[in-house]
VOBA-796177 format. One line per 4 residues: number of its first residue (from 1); their letters; for each residue z negated, x, y negated of N, C-alpha, C. Coordinates in steps of 0.1 Angstrom, whole numbers, plus 5000, padded with zeros to 4 digits. Layout:
residues N
NUM> A> Z X Y Z X Y Z X Y ~ ...
//
This chain:
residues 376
1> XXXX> 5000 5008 5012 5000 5000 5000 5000 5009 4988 ~ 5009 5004 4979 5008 5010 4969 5005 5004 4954 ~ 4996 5009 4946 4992 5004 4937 4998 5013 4922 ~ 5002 5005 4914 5008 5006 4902 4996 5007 4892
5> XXXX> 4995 5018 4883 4986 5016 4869 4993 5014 4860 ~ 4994 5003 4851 5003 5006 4842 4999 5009 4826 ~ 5005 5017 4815 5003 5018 4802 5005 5004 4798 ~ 4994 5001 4788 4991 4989 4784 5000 4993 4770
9> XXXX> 5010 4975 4770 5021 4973 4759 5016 4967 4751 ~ 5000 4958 4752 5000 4947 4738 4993 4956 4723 ~ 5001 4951 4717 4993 4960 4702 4978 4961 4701 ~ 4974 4974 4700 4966 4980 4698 4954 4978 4713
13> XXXX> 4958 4975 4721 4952 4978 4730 4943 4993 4739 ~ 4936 5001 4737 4935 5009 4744 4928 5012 4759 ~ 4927 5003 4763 4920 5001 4776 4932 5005 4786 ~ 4921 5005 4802 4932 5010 4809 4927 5005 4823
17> XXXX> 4935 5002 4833 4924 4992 4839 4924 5001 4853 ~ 4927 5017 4853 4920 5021 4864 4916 5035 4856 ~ 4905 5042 4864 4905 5056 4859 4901 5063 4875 ~ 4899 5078 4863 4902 5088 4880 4891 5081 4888
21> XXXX> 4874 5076 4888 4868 5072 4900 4874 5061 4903 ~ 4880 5052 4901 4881 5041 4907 4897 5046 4914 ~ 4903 5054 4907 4914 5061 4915 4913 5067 4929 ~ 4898 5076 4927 4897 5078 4941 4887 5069 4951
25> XXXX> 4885 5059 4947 4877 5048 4956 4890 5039 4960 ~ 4900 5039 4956 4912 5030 4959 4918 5038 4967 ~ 4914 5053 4969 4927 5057 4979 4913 5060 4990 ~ 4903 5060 4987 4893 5060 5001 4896 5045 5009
29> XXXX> 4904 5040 5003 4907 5026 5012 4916 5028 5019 ~ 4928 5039 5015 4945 5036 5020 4951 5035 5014 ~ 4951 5034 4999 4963 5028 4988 4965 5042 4984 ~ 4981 5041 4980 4983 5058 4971 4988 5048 4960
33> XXXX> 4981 5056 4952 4978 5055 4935 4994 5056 4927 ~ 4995 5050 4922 5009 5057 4910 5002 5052 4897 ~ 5002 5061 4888 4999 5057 4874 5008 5060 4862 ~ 5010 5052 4854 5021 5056 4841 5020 5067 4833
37> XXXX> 5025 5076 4830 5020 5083 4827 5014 5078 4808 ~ 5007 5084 4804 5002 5083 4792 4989 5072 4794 ~ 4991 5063 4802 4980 5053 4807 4965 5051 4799 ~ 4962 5065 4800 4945 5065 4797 4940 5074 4785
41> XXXX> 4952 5078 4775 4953 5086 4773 4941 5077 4759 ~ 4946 5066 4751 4936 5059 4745 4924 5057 4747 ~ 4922 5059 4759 4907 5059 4764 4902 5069 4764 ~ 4906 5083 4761 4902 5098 4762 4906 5102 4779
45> XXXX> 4910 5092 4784 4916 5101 4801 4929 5106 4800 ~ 4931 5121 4804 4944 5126 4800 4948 5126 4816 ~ 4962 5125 4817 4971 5123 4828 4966 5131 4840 ~ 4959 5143 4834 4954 5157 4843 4945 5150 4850
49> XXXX> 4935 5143 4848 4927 5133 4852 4925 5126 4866 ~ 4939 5120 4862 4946 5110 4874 4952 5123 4880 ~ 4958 5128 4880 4962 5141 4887 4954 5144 4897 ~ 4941 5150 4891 4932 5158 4896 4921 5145 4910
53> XXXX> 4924 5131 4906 4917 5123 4915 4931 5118 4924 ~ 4939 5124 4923 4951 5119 4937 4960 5114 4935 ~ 4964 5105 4922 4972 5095 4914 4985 5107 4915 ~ 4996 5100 4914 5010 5104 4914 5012 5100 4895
57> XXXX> 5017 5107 4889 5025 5105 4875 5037 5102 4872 ~ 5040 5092 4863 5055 5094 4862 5056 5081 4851 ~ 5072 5077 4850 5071 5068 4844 5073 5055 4849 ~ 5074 5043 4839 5073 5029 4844 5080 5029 4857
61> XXXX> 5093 5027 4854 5103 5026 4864 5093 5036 4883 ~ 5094 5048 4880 5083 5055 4893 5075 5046 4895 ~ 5064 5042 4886 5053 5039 4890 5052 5025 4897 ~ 5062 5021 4894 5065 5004 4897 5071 5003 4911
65> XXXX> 5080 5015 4912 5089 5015 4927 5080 5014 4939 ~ 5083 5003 4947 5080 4999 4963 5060 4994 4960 ~ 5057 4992 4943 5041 4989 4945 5039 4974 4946 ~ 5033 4970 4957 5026 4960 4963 5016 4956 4952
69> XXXX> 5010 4959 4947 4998 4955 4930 4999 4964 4925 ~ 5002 4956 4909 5004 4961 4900 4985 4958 4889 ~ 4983 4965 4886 4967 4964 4875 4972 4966 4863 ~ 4964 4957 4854 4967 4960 4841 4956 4953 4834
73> XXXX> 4950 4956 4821 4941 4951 4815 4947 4936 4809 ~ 4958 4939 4800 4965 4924 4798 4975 4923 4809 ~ 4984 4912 4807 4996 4908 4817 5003 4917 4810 ~ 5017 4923 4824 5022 4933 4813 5036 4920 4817
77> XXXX> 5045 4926 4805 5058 4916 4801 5065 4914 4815 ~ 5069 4904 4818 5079 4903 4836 5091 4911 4830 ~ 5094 4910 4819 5109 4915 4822 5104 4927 4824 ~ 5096 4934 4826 5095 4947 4826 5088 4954 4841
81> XXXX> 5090 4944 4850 5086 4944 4862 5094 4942 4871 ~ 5108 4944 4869 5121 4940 4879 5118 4949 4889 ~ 5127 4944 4903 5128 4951 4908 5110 4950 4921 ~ 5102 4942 4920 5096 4942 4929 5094 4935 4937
85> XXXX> 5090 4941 4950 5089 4926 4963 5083 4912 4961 ~ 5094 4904 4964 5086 4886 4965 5076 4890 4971 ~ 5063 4885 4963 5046 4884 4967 5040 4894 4962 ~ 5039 4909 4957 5033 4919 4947 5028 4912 4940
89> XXXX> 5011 4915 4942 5005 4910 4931 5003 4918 4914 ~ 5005 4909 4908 5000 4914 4894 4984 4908 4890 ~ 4976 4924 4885 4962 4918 4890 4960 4922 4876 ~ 4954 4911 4866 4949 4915 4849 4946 4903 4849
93> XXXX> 4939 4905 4831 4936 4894 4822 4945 4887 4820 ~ 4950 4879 4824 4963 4875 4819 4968 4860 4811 ~ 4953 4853 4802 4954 4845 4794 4958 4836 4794 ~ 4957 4826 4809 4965 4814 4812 4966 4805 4805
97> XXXX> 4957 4803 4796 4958 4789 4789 4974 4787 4776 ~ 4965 4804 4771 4974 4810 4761 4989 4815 4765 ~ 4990 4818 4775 5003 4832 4774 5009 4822 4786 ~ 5010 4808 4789 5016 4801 4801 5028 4806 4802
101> XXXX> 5040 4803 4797 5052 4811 4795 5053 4823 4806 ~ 5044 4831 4802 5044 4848 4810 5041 4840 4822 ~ 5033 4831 4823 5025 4828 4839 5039 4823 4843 ~ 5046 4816 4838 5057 4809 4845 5064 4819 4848
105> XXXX> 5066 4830 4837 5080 4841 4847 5072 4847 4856 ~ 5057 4855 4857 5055 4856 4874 5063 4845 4883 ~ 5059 4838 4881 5063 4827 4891 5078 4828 4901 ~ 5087 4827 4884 5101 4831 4885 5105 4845 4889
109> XXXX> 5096 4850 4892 5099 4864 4893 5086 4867 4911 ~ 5087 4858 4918 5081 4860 4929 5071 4864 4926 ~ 5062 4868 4919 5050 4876 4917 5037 4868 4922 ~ 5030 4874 4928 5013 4864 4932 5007 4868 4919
113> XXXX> 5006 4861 4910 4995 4867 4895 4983 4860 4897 ~ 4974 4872 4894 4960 4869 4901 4954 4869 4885 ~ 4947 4859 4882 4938 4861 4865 4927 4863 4872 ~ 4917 4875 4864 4909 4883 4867 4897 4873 4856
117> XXXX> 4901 4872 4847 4891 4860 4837 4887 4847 4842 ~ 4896 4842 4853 4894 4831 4863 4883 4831 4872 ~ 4878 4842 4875 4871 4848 4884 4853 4835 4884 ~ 4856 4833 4896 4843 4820 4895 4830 4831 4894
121> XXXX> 4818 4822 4886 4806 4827 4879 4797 4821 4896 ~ 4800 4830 4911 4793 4826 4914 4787 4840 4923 ~ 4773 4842 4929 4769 4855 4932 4775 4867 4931 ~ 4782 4863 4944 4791 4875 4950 4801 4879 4940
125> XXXX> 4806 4875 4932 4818 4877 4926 4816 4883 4912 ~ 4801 4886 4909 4792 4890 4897 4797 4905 4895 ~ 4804 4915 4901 4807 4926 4900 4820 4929 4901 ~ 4830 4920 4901 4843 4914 4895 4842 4906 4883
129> XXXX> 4835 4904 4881 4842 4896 4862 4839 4903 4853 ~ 4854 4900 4848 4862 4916 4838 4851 4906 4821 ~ 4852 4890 4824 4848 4888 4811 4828 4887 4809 ~ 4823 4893 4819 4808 4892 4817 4813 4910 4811
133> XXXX> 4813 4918 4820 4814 4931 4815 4821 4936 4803 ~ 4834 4927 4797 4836 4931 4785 4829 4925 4772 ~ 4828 4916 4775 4816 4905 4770 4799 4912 4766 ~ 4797 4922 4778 4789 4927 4774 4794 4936 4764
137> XXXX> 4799 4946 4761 4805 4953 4754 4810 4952 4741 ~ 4813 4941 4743 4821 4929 4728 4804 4927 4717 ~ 4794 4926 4725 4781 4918 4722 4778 4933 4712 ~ 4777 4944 4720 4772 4957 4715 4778 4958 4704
141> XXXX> 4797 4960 4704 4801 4968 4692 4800 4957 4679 ~ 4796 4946 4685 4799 4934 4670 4784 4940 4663 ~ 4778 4944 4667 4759 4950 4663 4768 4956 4653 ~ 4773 4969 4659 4775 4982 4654 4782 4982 4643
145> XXXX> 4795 4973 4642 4805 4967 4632 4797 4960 4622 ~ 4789 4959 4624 4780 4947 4613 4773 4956 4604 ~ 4769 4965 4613 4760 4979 4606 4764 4988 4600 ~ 4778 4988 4602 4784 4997 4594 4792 4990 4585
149> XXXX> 4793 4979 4582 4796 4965 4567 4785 4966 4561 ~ 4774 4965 4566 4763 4964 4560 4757 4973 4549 ~ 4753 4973 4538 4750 4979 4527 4735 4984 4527 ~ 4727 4978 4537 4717 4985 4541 4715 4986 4551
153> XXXX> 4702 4991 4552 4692 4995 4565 4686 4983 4573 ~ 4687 4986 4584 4690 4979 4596 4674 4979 4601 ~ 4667 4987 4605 4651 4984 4607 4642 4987 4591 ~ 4629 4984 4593 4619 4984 4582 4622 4998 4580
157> XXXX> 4619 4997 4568 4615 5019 4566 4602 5019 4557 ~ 4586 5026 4558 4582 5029 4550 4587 5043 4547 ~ 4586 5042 4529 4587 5058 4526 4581 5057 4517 ~ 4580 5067 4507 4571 5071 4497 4571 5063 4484
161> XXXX> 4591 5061 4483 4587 5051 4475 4592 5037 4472 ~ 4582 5031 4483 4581 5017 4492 4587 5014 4502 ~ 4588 5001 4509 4591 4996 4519 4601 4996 4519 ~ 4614 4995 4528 4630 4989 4530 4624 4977 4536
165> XXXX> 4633 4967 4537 4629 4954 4544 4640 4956 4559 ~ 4635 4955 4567 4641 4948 4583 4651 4938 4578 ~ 4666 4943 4582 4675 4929 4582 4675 4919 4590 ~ 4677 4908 4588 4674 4894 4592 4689 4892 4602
169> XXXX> 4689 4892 4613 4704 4890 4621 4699 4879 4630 ~ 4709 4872 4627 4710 4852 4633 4724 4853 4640 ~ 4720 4849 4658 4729 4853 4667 4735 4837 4670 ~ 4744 4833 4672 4748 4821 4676 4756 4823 4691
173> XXXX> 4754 4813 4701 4757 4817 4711 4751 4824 4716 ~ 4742 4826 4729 4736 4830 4737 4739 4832 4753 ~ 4753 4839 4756 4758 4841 4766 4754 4859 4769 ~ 4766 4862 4775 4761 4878 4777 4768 4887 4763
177> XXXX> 4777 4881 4756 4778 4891 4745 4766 4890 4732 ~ 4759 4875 4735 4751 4872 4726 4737 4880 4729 ~ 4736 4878 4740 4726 4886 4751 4723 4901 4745 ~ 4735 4906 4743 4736 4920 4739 4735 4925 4730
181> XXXX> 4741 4915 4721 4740 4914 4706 4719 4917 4702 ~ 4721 4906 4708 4701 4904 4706 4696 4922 4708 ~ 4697 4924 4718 4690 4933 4727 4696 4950 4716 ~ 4710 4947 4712 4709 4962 4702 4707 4963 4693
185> XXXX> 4705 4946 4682 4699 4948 4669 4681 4947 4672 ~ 4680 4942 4676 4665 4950 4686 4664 4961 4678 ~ 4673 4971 4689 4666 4986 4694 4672 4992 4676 ~ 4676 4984 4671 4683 4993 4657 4673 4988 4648
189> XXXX> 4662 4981 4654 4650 4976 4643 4654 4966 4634 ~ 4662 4953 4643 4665 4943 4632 4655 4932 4633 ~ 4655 4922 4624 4647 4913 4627 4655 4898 4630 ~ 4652 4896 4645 4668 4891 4652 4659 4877 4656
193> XXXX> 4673 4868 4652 4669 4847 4655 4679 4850 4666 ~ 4682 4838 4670 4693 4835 4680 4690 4821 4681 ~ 4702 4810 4683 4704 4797 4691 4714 4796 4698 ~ 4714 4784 4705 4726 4779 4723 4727 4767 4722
197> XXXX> 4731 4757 4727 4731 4748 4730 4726 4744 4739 ~ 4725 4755 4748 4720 4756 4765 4707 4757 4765 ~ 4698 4747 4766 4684 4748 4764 4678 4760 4776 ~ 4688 4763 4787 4675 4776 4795 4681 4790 4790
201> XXXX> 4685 4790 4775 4686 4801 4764 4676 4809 4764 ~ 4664 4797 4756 4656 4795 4750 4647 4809 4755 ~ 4646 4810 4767 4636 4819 4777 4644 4830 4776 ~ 4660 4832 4781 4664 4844 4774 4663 4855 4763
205> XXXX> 4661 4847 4755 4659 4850 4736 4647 4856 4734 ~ 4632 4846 4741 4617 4851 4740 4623 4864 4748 ~ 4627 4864 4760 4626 4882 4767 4629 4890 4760 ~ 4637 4888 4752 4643 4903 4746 4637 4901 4730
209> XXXX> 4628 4896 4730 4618 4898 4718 4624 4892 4703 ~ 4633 4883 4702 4640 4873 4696 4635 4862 4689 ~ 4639 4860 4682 4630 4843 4676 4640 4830 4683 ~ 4639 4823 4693 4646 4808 4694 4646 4797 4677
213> XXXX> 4660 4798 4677 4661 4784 4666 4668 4772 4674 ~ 4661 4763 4676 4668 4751 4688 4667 4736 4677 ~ 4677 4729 4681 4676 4715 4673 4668 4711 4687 ~ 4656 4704 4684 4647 4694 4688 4652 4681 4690
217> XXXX> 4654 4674 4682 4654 4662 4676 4668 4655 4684 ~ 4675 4665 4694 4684 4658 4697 4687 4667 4712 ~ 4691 4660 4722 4692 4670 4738 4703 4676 4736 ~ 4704 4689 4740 4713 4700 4741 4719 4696 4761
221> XXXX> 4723 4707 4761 4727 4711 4775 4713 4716 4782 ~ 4708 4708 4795 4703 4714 4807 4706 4725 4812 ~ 4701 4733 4813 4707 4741 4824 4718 4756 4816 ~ 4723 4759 4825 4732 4766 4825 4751 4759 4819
225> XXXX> 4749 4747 4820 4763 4738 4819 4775 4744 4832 ~ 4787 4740 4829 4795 4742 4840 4799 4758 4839 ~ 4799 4761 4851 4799 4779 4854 4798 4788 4844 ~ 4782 4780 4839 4775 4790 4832 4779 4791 4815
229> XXXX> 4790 4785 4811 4796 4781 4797 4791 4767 4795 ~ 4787 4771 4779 4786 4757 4774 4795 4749 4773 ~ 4794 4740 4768 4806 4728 4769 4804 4718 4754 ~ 4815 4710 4752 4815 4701 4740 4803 4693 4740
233> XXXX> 4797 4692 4731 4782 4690 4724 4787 4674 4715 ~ 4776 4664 4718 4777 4650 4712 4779 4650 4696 ~ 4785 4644 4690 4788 4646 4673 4770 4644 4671 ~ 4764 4636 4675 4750 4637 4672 4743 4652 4672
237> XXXX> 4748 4654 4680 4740 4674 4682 4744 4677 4673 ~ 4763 4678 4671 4766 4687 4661 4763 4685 4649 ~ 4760 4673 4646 4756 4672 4628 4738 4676 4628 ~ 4726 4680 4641 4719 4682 4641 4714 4699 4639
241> XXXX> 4726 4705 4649 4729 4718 4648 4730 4724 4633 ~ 4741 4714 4628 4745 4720 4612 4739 4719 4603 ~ 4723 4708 4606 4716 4708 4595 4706 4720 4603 ~ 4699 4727 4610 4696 4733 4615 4702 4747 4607
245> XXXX> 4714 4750 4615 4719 4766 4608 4719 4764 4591 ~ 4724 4755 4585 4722 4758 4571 4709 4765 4565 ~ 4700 4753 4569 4686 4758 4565 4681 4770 4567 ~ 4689 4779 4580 4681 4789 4587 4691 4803 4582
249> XXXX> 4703 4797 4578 4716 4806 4572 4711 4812 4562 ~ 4706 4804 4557 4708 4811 4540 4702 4824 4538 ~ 4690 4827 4549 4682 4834 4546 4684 4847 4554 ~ 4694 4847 4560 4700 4855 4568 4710 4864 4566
253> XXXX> 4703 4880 4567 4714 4893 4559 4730 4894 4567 ~ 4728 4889 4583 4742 4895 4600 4738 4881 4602 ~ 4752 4877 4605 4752 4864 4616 4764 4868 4623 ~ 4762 4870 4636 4773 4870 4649 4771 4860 4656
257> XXXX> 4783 4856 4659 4790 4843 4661 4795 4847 4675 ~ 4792 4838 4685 4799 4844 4700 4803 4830 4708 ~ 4806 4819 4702 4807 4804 4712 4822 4803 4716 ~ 4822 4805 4727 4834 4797 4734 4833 4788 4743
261> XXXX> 4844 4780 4742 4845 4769 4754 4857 4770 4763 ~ 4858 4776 4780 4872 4778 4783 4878 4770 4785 ~ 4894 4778 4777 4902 4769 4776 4908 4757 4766 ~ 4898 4757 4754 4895 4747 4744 4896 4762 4733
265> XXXX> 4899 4750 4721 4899 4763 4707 4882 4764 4709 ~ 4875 4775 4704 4866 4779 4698 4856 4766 4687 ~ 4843 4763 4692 4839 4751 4683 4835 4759 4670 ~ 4836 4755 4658 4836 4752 4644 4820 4753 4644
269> XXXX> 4815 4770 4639 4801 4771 4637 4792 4772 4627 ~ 4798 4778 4615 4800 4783 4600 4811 4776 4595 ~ 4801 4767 4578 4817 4764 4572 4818 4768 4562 ~ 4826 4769 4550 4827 4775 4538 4815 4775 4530
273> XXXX> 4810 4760 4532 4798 4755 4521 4782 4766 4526 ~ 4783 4770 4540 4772 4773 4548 4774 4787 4543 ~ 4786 4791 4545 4787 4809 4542 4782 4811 4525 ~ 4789 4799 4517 4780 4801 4500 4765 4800 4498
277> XXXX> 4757 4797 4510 4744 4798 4506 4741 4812 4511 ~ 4748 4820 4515 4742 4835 4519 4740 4845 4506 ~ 4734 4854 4506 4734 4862 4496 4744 4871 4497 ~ 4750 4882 4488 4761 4886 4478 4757 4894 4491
281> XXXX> 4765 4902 4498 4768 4913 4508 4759 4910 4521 ~ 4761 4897 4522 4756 4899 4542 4771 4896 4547 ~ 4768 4899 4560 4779 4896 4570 4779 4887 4584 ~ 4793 4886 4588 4792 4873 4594 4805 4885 4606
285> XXXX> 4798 4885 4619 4808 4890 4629 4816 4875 4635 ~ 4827 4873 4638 4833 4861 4647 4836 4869 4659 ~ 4834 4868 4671 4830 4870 4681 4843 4869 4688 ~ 4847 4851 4682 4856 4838 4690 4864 4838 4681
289> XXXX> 4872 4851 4666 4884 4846 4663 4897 4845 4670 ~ 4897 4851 4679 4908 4854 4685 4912 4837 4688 ~ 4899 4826 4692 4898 4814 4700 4901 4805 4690 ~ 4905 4809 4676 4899 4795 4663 4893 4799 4657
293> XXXX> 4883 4808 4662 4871 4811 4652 4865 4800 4651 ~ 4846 4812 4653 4837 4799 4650 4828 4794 4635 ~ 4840 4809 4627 4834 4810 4611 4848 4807 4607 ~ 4849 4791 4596 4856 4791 4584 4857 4800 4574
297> XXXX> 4873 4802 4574 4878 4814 4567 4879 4824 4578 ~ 4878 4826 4585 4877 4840 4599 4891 4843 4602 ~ 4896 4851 4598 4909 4862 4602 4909 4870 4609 ~ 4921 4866 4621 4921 4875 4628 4925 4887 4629
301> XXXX> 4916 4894 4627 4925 4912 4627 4919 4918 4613 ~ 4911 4912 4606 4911 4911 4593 4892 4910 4590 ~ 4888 4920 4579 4875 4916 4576 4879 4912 4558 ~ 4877 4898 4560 4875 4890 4545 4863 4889 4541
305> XXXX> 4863 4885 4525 4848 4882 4520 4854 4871 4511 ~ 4844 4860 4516 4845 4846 4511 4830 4843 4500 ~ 4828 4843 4491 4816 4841 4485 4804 4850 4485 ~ 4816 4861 4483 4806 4876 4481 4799 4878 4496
309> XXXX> 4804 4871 4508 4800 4879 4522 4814 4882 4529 ~ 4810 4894 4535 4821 4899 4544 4822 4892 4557 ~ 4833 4884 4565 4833 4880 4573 4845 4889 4585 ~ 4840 4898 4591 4844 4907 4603 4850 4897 4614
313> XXXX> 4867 4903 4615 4871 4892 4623 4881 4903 4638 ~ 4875 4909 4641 4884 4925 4651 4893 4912 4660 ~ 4902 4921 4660 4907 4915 4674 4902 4924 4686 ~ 4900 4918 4698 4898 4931 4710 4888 4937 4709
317> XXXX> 4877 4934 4712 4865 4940 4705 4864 4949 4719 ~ 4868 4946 4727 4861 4956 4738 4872 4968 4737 ~ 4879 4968 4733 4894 4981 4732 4887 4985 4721 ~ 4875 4983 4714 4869 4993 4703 4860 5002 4705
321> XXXX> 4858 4997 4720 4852 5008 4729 4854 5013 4742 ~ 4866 5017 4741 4878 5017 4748 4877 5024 4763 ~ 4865 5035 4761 4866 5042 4769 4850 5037 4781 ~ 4844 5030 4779 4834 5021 4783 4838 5010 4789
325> XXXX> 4848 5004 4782 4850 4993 4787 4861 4995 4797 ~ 4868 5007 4798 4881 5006 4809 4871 5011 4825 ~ 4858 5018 4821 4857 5022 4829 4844 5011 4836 ~ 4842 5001 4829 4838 4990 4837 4845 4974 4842
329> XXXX> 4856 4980 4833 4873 4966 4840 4876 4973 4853 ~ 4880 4991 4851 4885 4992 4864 4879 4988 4876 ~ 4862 4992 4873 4854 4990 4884 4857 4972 4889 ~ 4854 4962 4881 4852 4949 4885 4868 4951 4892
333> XXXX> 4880 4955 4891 4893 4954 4895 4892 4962 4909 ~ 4884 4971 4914 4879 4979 4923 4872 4973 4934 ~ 4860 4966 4930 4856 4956 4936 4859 4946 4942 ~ 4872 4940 4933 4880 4926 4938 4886 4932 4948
337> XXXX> 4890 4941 4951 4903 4946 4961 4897 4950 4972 ~ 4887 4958 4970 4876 4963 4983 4869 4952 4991 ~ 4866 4941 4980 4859 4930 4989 4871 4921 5000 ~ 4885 4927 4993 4894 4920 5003 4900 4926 5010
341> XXXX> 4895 4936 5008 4907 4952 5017 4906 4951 5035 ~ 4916 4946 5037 4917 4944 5056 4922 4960 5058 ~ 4915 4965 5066 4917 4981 5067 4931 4983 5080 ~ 4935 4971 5089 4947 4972 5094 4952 4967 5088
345> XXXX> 4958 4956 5080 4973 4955 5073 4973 4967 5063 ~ 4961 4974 5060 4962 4984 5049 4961 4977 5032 ~ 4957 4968 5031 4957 4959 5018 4952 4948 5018 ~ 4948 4945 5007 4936 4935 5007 4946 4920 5009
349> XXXX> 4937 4910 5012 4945 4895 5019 4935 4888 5013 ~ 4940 4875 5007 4932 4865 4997 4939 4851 5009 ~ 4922 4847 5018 4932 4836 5025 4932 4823 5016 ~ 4938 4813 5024 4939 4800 5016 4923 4798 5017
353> XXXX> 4921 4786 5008 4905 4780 5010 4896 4791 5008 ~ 4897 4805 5004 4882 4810 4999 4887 4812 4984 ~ 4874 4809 4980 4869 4800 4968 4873 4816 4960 ~ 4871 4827 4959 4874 4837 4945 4892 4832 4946
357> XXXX> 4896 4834 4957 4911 4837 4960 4921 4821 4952 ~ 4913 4809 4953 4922 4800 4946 4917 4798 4932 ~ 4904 4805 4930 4898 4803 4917 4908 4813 4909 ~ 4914 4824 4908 4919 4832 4902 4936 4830 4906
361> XXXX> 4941 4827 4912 4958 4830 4917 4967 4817 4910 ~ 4976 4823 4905 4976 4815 4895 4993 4810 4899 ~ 4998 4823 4903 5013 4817 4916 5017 4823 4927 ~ 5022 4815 4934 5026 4822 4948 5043 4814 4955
365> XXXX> 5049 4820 4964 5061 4814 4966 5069 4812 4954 ~ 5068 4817 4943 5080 4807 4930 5072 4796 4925 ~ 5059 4795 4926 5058 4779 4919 5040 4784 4911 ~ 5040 4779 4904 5025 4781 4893 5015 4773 4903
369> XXXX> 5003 4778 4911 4997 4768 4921 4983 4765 4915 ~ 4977 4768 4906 4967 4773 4901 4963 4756 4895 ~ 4952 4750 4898 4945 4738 4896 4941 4734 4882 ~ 4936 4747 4875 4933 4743 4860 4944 4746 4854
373> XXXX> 4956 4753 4859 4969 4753 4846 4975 4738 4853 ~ 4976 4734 4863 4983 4722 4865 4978 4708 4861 ~ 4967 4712 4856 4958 4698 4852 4961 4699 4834 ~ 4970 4712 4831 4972 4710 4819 4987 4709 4812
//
């Protein structure tokens, strides 16, 4: 079996979704490696790299010839994949809801496209999901982006002559990028709120030494919600929520924003009127522009300031830490393959009816088979 690495084509991407260990844990299975050349080069892995762990070099066209999976952080373009056997999986992020089109030419193009972001939130499969692990990642650098917009100091300071004040950072969204968020304005000495909708938040927040801001007055989500994501919230919440963050906004230096719903635009968290009660130089991270954004005014690619606050809108937050995050995609991509790797056909086999294998496959035979793109 042979496995394809390829250089990632979407703008400004630097990730890379194998490196040399996961190169050599893929050939301790039986797979010989082909990688593109330049591949990792964004990430700080130079070609010598893959060299030196067993990978073969060359370019697209090489690396592509006779490979059975293809890995890539995004989906790479079908036209740019001629030439491979009907059934070769293509194994990435590959943005079903958004990029259908591309899903349909796999299809047209015989390809099994496997979405790696599909990946079900259930035990076993916790060391394959590319979006908890970049998620965590995304959570850290939005800290760091914030602190470096920021015009001041991030923990208390006494000094000689007087106090700095602790900045005030209000987390919205309480998943794993929010999780992270909490836990490194923490350790940078901030003085950190957080709310969810998901009332068993609440306990997360106290752990990591956090203040909970929860609307009372009206029921949230039980539990965890469906696979672990929140979900659309009663207009009664939401107008209870919004009188909630105002009051608690204003007073607030960082607000990072992290709410998605899969599949759905991004809900509406920050509005114009909420960002004018902030003072002259705080900042507002969006987490979810890429989704809608869950801050009015939020540009994608773009940090604006709307009412004398800077609102930080990255695209790709985890390609900002490029070299972290490739080397925890490749692993979840390492994982998926090992847990399916049949050591006599020499390559991993996804049968019908188990549950990771229909949860992520998105076509097979020529036709899109995939349950949540067909329901849409």
């Amino acid at each position: 079996m042979k496995i394809a690495v390829l250089k990632e084509g979407a703008p400004g991407e630097r990730r890379v979704a194998a490196t040399p260990e996961t190169v050599k844990k893929l050939r301790s299975l039986g797979a010989e490696l082909a990688v593109e050349s330049g591949a990792g080069i964004a990430a700080s892995i130079p070609d010598q790299a893959y060299a030196d762990a067993g990978a073969t070099l060359g370019d697209r066209a090489a690396t592509l010839a006779g490979a059975g999976i293809i890995l890539g952080v995004q989906g790479p373009d079908p036209a740019s994949l001629g030439g491979q056997a009907p059934g070769a999986w293509v194994v990435a992020g590959l943005n079903p809801f958004v990029e259908r089109a591309r899903v349909d030419a796999y299809a047209a193009a015989g390809l099994e496209a496997l979405a790696m972001e599909f990946m079900p939130r259930i035990t076993r499969a916790q060391s394959m999901d590319i979006l908890s692990s970049q998620s965590n990642l995304s959570g850290y650098r939005a800290v760091i982006d914030a602190a470096a917009e920021y015009d001041r100091a991030m923990p208390m300071m006494m000094t000689a002559a007087g106090t700095v004040s602790a900045a005030k950072l209000f987390v919205m969204g309480v998943g794993v990028a929010g999780l992270q968020a909490i836990a490194t304005a923490r350790r940078l000495g901030a003085q950190v709120s957080a709310t969810d909708v998901r009332s068993a938040t609440k306990e997360q927040i106290l752990s990591l030494g956090a203040k909970p801001i929860f609307v009372e007055s009206v029921a949230g989500i039980e539990g965890e919600g469906t696979g672990g994501y929140a979900t659309e919230m009663s207009d009664e919440y939401k107008a209870a929520q919004a009188d909630l963050v105002s009051s608690h906004i204003a007073k607030q230096d960082i607000v990072i924003t992290t709410a998605l719903i899969p599949g759905r635009p991004a809900p509406r968290l920050i509005t114009d009127a909420q960002i004018a009660t902030m003072r002259p130089g705080s900042i507002i991270v969006d987490l979810a522009v890429e989704a809608g954004g869950n801050v009015e005014g939020a540009v994608a690619g773009e940090t604006v300031e709307r009412h004398g606050v800077r609102i930080i809108g990255n695209r790709n937050v985890p390609s900002r830490i490029a070299t972290d995050s490739s080397a925890v995609f490749s692993r979840n991509l390492y994982n998926f393959l090992s847990a399916f790797w049949d050591k006599e056909a020499n390559r991993p086999i996804l049968p019908d009816g188990e549950e990771i294998g229909d949860a992520i496959r998105l076509t097979r035979d020529g036709k899109v088979v995939n349950q949540r793109l067909l329901g849409n």
